[in-house]
N, C-alpha and C positions, 0 to 999 in steps of 0.2 A: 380506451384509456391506456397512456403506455405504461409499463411496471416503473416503477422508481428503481434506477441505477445508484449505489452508492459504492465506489472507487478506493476500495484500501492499497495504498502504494507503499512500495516497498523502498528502503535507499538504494539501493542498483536503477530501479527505476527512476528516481528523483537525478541520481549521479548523469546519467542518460541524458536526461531533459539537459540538464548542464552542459554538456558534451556537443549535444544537438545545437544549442543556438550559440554556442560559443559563448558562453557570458553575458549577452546581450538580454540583460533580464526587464528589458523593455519592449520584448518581443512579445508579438500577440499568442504565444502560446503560454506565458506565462501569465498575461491577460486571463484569458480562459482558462487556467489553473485559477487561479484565483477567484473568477467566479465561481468556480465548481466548488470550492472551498466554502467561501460566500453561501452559497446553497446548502450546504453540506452534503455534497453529494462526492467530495475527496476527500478522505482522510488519513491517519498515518496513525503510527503508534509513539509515544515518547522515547522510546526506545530506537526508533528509526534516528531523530534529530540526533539520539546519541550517535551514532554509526556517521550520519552526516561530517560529524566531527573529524577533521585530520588525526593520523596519530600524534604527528609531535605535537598536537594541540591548538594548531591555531586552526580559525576560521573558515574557511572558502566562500568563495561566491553563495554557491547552493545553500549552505549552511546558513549565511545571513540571511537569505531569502525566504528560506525554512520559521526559522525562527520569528521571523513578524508574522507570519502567517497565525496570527493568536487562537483560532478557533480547529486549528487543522490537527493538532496532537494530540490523541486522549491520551486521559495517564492509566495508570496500573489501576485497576480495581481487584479487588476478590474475585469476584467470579474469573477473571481474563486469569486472572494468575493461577487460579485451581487450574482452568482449562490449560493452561500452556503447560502446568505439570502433567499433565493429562494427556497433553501430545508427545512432550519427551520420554513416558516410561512407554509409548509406542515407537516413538521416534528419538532413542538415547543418542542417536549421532545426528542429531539436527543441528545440532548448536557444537562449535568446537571449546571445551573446557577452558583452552589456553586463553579464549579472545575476553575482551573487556564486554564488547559491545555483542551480544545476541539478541536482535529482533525477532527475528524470524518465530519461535512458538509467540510471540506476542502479537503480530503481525495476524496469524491465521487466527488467533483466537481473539480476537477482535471481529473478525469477518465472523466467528461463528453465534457468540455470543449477543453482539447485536442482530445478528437475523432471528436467533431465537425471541430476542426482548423484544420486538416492534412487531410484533403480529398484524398492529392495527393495519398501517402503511405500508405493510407488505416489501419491503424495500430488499433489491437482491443486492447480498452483499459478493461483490469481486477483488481477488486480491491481484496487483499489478505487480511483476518483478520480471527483471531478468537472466533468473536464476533460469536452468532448463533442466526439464526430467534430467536425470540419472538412470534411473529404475534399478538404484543402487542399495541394496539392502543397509549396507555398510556406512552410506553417506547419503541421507535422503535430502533432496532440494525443496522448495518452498512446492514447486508444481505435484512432487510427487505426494507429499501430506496435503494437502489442497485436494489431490484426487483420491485418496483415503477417505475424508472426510466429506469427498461432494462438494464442494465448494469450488467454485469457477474462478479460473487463474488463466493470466497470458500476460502479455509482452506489453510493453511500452506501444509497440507500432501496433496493435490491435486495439490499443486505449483510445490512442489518437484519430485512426481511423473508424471506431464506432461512434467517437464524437463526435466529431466531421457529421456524419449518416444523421447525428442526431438533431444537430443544428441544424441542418438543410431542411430535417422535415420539419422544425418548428419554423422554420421562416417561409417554408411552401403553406403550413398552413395558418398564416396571419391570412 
């Protein structure tokens, strides 16, 4: 049996996917985002769709796309919010004071707190970004709380390419 995969993305990574197909959100990769979503096996935090946002406030592509996506953003609970305080008095410069928009402790503490909850399903939770180590005491990135915590983190091209691996083997073994 294979383990259940569930995909926490990050907005750098979602901005990416943008980038990649140029717009073109008719493309089969957005397809397959959608299914993943569909499954629930991608998800995001409400706080990501914030970040999606431009600063002068309008729209984007990504952001419209983001947003119908009805089942893809949980919102804050208690638990997610203790834990993300819980990340920041380890990690005080995770997040910049200045910014409107910090994801990131709510991002990881999603991935942690559902893997804790679902025991049954066993389901591994992976955070997606393209943020990259530091190893910066001073300014920590999503990779480096991620490997504090355990918690399996990589790149948009690792997401994409275990997906790929994954679909081949469900269609090798119809």
């Amino acid at each position: 049996m294979t383990e259940k995969l569930v995909y926490i993305i990050d907005a750098s990574s979602l901005i990416e996917v943008e980038r990649l197909v140029a717009k073109d959100f008719f493309s089969p990769l957005f397809k397959s985002l959608e299914n993943l979503i569909q499954n629930g096996n991608l998800i995001s935090h409400e706080e990501v769709l914030t970040e999606l946002k431009r600063k002068d406030g309008t729209e984007g592509d990504i952001f419209k796309w983001a947003k119908k996506q009805k089942s893809f953003f949980k919102i804050i609970d208690e638990l997610q919010l203790s834990k993300a305080k819980e990340i920041l008095k380890t990690f005080k410069n995770l997040i910049d004071a200045g910014k409107k928009n910090n994801a990131d402790p709510f991002v990881i503490s999603l991935a942690l707190i559902r893997e804790k909850q679902q025991k049954l399903l066993q389901p591994k939770y992976t955070v997606v970004t393209e943020e990259k180590s530091k190893s910066n005491v001073n300014k920590p990135m999503i990779p480096d709380v991620c490997k504090h915590y355990n918690v399996e983190c990589f790149d948009l091209n690792e997401f994409l390419k275990r997906e790929l691996e994954m679909e081949i083997k469900i269609k090798n073994n119809r």
